[in-house]
C-alpha positions as CSV (number, residue, x, y, z in Angstrom):
1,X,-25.6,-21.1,-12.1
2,X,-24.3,-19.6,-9.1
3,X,-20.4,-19.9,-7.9
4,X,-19.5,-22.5,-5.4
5,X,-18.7,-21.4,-2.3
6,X,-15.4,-22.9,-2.0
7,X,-14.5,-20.9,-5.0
8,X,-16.0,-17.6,-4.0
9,X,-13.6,-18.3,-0.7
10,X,-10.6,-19.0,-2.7
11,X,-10.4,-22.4,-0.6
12,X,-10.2,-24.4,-4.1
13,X,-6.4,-25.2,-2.6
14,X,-6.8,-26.5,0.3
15,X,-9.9,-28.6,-0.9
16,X,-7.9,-30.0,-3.5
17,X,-5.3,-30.7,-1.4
18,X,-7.5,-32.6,1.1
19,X,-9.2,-34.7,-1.5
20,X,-5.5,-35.7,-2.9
21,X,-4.7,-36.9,0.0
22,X,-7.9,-39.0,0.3
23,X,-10.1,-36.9,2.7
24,X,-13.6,-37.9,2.6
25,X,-15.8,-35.3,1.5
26,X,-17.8,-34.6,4.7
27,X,-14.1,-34.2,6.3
28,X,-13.3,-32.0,3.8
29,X,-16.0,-30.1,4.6
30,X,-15.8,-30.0,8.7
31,X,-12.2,-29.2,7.7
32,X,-13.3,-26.1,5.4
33,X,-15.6,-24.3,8.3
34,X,-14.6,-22.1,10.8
35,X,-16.2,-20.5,13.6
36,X,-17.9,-17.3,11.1
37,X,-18.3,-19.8,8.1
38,X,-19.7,-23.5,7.6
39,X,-18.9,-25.2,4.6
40,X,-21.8,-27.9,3.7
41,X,-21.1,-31.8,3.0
42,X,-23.2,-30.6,-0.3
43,X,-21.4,-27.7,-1.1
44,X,-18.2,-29.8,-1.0
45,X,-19.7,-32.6,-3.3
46,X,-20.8,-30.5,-5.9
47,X,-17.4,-28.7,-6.1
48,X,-16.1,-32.1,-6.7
49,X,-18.8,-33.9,-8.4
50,X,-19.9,-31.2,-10.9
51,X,-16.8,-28.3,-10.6
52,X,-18.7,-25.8,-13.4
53,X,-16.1,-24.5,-16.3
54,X,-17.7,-21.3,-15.9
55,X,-16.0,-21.3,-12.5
56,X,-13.0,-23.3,-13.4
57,X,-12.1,-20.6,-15.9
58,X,-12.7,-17.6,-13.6
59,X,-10.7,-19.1,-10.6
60,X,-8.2,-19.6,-13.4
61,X,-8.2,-16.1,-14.7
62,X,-7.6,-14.7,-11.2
63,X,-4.7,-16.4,-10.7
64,X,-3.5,-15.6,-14.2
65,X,-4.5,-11.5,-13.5
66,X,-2.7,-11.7,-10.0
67,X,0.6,-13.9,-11.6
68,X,0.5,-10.8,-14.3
69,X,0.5,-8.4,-11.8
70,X,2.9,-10.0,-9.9
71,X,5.3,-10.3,-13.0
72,X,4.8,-6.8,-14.4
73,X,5.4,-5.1,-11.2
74,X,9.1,-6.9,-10.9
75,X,9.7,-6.4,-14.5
76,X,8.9,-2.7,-14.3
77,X,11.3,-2.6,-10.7
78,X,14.7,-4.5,-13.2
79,X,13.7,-1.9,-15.9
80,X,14.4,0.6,-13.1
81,X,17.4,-0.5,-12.3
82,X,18.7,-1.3,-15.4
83,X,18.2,2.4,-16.1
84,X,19.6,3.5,-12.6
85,X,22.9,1.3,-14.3
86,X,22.8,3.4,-17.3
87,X,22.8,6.7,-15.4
88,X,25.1,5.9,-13.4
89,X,27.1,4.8,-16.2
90,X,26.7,8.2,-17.5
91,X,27.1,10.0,-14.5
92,X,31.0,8.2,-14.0
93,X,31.7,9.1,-18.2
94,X,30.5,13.0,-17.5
95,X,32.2,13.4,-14.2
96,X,35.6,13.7,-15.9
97,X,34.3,15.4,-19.7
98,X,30.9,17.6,-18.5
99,X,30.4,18.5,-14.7
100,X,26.8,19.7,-16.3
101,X,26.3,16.8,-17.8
102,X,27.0,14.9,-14.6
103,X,25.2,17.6,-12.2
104,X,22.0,16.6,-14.7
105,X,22.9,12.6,-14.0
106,X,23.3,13.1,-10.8
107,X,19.4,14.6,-10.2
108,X,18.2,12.1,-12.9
109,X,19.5,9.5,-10.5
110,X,18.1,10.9,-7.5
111,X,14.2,10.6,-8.8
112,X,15.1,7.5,-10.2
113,X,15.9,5.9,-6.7
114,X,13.5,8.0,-5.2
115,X,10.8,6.4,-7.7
116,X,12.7,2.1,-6.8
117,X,12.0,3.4,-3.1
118,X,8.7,4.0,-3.7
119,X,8.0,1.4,-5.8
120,X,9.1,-1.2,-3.3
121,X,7.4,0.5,-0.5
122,X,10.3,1.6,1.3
123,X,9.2,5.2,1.0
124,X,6.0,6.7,1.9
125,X,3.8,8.1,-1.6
126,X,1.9,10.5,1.0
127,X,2.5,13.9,2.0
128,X,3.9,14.0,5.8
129,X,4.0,17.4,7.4
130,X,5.3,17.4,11.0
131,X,4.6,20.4,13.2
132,X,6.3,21.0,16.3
133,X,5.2,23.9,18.8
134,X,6.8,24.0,22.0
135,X,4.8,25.6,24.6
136,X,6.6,28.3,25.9
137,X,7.7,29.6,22.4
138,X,3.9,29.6,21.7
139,X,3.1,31.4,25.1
140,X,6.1,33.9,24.1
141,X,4.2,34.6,20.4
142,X,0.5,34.6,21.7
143,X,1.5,37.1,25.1
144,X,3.4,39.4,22.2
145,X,0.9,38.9,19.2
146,X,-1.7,40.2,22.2
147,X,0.5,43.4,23.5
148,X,0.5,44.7,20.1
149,X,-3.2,44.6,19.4
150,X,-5.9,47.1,19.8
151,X,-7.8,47.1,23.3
152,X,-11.1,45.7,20.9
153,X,-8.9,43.3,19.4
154,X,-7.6,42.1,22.3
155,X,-10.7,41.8,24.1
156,X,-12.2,39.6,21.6
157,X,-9.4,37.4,21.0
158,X,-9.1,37.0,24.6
159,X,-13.1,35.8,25.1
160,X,-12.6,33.6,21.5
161,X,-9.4,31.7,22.6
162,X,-10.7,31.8,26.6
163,X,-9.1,33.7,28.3
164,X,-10.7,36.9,29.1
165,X,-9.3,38.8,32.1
166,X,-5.7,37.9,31.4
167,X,-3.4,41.0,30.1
């Protein structure tokens, strides 16, 4: 048996909703469409008239999946701080007893909020390399990169970069 439409949308809400508050089911269904999408009278009465377990259970176990998620990402986030607390704890105890001890807190801490940073997207997980060339300093390094080469040399990196004739 194929899946509803309504549930392959993930509109099982907002039909719900509309037939709680009494919508008639070919309202619910004008309601439902959109310009790229229509949403049949009969598609809405068989979600209603015969809702299938099969798909009862699998919108169900989305929801579950993505509440799990949800909950395992912010439990993992407190466990980080938690252990941020600790460090810091022992970064404040070493500071007077072990400056090596604290030196090794101290760069334990750093990764540690360098990890909550990333964690909660407030610091790119990419590489990011920025290059900035200014013209005339790369004028200044080409013009003395070319003086010192060969007459050969510098006739063929002149005609591969364009600019044969120049000095």
């Amino acid at each position: 048996m194929a899946t509803n439409t309504i549930i392959v949308l993930k509109l099982e809400e907002a039909a719900n909703r509309l037939r709680s508050d009494g919508t008639g089911l070919h309202e619910i269904a004008r309601r439902l469409s959109t310009p790229d999408r229509t949403i049949s009278y009969d598609c809405v009465r068989r979600y209603f008239v015969r809702k299938p377990a099969a798909s009862i259970a699998a919108a169900a176990a989305r929801d579950e999946v993505l509440a799990k998620a949800a909950d395992e990402r912010i439990d993992a986030v407190a466990q980080l701080r938690r252990i941020n607390e600790d460090t810091l704890k022992i970064l404040k105890d070493a500071k007077k007893a072990d400056p090596r001890l604290a030196l090794k807190a101290i760069a334990r801490l750093e990764r540690q909020l360098e990890l909550e940073a990333k964690l909660l997207g407030d610091l790119p997980t990419g590489n990011q390399v920025n290059v900035t060339i200014v013209q005339t300093e790369f004028a200044a390094f080409r013009a003395a990169l070319i003086e010192v080469m060969c007459p050969a040399c510098k006739q063929r990196v002149l005609e591969r970069i364009g600019l044969v004739g120049e000095p």
